[in-house]
C-alpha positions as CSV (number, residue, x, y, z in Angstrom):
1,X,57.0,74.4,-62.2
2,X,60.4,72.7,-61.9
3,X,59.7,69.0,-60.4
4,X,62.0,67.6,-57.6
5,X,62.0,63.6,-56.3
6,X,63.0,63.2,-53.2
7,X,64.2,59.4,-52.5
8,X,64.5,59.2,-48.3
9,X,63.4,56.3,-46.3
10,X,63.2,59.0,-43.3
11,X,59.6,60.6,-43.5
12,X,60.5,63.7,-41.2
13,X,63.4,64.6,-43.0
14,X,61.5,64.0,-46.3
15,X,58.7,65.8,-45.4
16,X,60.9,68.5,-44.1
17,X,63.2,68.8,-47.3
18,X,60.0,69.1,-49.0
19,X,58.4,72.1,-47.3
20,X,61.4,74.0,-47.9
21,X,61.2,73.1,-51.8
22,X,57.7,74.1,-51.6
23,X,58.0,77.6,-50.0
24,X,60.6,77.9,-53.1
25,X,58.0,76.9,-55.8
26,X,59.2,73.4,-56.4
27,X,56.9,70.9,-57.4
28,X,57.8,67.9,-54.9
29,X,57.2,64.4,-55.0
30,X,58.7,61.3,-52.3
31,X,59.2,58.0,-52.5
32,X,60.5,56.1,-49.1
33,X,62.1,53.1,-50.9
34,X,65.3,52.5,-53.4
35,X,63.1,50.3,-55.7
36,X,60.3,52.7,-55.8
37,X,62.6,56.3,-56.1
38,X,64.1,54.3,-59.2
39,X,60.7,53.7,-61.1
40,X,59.7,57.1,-60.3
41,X,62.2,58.5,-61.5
42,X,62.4,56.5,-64.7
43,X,58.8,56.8,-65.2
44,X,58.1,60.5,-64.6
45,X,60.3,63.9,-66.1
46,X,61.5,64.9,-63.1
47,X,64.4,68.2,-62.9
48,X,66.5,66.9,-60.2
49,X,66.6,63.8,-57.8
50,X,67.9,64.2,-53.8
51,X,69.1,60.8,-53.1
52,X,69.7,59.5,-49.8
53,X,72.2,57.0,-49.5
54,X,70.7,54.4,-47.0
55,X,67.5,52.9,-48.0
56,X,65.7,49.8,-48.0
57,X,66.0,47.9,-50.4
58,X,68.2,48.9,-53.4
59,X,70.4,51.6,-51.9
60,X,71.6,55.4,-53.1
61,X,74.7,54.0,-55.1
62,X,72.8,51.0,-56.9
63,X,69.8,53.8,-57.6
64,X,72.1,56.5,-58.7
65,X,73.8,54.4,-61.2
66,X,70.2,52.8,-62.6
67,X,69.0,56.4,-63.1
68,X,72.3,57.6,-64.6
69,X,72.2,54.5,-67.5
70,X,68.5,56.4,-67.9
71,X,69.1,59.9,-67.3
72,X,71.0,63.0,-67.4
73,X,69.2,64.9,-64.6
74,X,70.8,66.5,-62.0
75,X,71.3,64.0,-58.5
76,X,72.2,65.3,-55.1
77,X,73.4,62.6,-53.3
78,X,72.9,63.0,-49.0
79,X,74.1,60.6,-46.3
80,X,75.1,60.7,-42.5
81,X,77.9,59.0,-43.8
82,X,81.2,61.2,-43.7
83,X,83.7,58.5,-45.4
84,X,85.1,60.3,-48.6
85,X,85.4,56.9,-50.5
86,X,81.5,57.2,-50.0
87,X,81.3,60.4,-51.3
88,X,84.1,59.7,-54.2
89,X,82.1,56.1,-54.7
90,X,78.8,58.7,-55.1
91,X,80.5,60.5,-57.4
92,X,81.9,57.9,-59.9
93,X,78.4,56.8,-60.2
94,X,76.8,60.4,-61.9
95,X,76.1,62.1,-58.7
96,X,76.2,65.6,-59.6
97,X,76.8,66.5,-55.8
98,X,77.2,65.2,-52.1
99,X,75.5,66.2,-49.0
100,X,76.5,65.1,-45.5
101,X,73.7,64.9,-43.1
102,X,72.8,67.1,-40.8
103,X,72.3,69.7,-43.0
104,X,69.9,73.1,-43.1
105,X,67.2,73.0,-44.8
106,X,68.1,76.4,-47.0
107,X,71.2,74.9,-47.9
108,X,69.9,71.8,-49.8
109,X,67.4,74.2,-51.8
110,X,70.3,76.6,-52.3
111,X,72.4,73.6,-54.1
112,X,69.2,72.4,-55.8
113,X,68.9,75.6,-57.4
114,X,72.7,76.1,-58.2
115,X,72.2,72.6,-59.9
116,X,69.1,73.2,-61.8
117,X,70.4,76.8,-63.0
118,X,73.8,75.0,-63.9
119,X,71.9,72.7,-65.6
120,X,70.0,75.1,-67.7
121,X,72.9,76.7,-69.2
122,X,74.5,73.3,-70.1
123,X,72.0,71.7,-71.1
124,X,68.5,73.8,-71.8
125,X,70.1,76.6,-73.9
126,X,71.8,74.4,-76.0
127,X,69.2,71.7,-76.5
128,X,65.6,73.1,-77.0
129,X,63.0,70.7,-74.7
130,X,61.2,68.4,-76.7
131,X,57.9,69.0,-77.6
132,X,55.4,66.7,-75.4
133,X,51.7,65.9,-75.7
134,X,50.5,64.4,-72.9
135,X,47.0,63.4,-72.8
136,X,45.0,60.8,-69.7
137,X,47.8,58.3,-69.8
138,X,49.6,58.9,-73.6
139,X,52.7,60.7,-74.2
140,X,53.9,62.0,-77.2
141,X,57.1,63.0,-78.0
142,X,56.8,65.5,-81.3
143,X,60.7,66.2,-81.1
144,X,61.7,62.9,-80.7
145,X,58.7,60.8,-82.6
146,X,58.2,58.2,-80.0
147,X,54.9,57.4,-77.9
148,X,54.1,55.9,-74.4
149,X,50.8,54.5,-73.2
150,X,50.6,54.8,-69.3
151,X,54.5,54.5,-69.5
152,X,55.2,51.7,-72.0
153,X,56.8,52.7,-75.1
154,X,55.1,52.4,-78.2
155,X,56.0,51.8,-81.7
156,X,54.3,53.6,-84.6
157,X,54.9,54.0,-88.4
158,X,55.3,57.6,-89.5
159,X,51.9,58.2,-90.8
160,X,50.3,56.5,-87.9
161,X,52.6,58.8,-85.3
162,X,51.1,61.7,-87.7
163,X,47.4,60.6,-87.5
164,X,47.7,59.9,-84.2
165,X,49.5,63.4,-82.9
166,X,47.3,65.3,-85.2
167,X,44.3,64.1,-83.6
168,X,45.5,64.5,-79.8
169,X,46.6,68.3,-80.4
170,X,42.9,69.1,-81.6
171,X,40.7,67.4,-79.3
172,X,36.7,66.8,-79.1
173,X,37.3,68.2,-82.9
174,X,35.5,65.8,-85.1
175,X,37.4,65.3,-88.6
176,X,36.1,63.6,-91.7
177,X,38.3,60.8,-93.5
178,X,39.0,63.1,-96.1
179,X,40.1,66.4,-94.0
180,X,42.3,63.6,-92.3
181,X,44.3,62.2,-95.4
182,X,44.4,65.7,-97.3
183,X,45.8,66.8,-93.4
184,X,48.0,63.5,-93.1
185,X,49.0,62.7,-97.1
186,X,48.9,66.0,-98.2
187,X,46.4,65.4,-100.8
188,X,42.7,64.7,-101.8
189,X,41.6,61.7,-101.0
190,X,40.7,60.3,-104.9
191,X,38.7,57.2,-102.8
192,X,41.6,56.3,-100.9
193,X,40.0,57.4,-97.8
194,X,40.2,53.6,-96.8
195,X,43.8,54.6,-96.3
196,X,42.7,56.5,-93.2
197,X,40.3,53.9,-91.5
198,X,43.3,51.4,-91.8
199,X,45.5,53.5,-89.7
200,X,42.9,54.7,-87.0
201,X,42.6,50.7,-86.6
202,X,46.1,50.2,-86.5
203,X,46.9,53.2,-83.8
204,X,43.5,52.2,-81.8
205,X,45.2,48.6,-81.5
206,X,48.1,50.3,-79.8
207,X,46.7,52.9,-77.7
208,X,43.3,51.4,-77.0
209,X,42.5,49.0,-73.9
210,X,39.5,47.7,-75.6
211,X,39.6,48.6,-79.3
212,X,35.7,47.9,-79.4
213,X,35.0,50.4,-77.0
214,X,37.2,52.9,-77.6
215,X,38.6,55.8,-74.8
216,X,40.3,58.0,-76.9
217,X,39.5,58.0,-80.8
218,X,36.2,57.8,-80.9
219,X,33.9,57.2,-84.0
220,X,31.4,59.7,-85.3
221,X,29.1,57.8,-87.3
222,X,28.4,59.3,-91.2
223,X,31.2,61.7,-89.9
224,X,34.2,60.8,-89.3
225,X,36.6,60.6,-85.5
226,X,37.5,62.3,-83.1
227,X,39.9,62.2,-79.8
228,X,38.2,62.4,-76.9
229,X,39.7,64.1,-73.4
């Protein structure tokens, strides 16, 4: 389900914009504030932003332009302001579009999905979506080889990205030292299974609030680990 943020400091045309994405199978979230549309939509994978132009805070122009350094998701950019050097000004920043309020409720939906199928072709046929694990507050991107932990990005050496994505696609499985490095290195372990405690240290130091009680790679004593959901 395709996810829409609405950013509009006016609850009743919020809530309204969002009944009609609803009834249209859009996933909808709202934030009432400049400051906190922008680190929602930074933080979360959202399909397309409405942005309303006057809003406490950082306003529409000053968000738009944050989100475009960021992303390359579609905006729709609404005001009651008629100006064109608004609209123009909205524009230059990355808006993909410009709405001038009032508007009906069916057309905004109608130009979020013209946007979103636009989009598609431009951008989702030619690019494939990466590939994303996301498990109680990690995020792994397969495609692009990076990790977040509740939102903070991560850095991780290419066997410890391994160990660590390996893990987190096969869940409440629990794997012994040596399945892991003949999984990981490709090879038997020859007593080098020490190689494998080393890095579960390493990746718990990263992901792990309190690495001696451990929430997601747990140890299976005379066994071996596994990650926990």
């Amino acid at each position: 389900m395709s996810k829409i943020l609405i950013i509009e400091d006016e609850e009743s045309i919020a809530d309204l914009e969002k009944d009609y994405l609803e009834l249209s199978d859009f996933q909808v979230h709202i934030e009432n504030s400049g400051n906190g549309g922008l680190e929602a939509a930074l933080a979360e994978d959202f399909d397309l932003v409405i942005l309303d132009l006057m809003l406490p805070g950082m306003d529409g122009f000053e968000v738009c332009r944050k989100i475009r350094e960021k992303k390359d998701i579609p905006i729709l950019m609404v005001s009651a302001k008629k100006d064109d050097i608004d609209k123009i000004r909205g524009l230059g920043l990355g808006a993909d579009d410009y709405m001038t309020k009032p508007f009906s409720p069916s057309e905004l939906v109608a130009r979020v999905k013209a946007h979103m199928a636009r989009y598609d072709r431009l951008v989702g046929s030619a690019q494939k979506r990466n590939d994303i694990v996301e498990i109680r507050g990690i995020k792994i991107d397969k495609t692009a080889r990076r990790v977040w932990i509740d939102g903070e990005e991560r850095t991780f050496t290419t066997k410890e990205f391994d160990l660590l994505t390996f893990l987190a696609e096969n869940p409440n499985h629990v794997y012994t030292k040596e399945e892991l490095f003949r999984e990981i290195w490709d090879m038997d372990s020859i007593g080098d299974i020490a190689t494998v405690t080393v890095h579960i240290k390493k990746i718990r130091e990263k992901i792990e609030f309190d690495t001696s009680k451990p929430q997601y790679i747990e140890t299976i004593w005379g066994v071996g680990y596994r990650f926990k959901v």
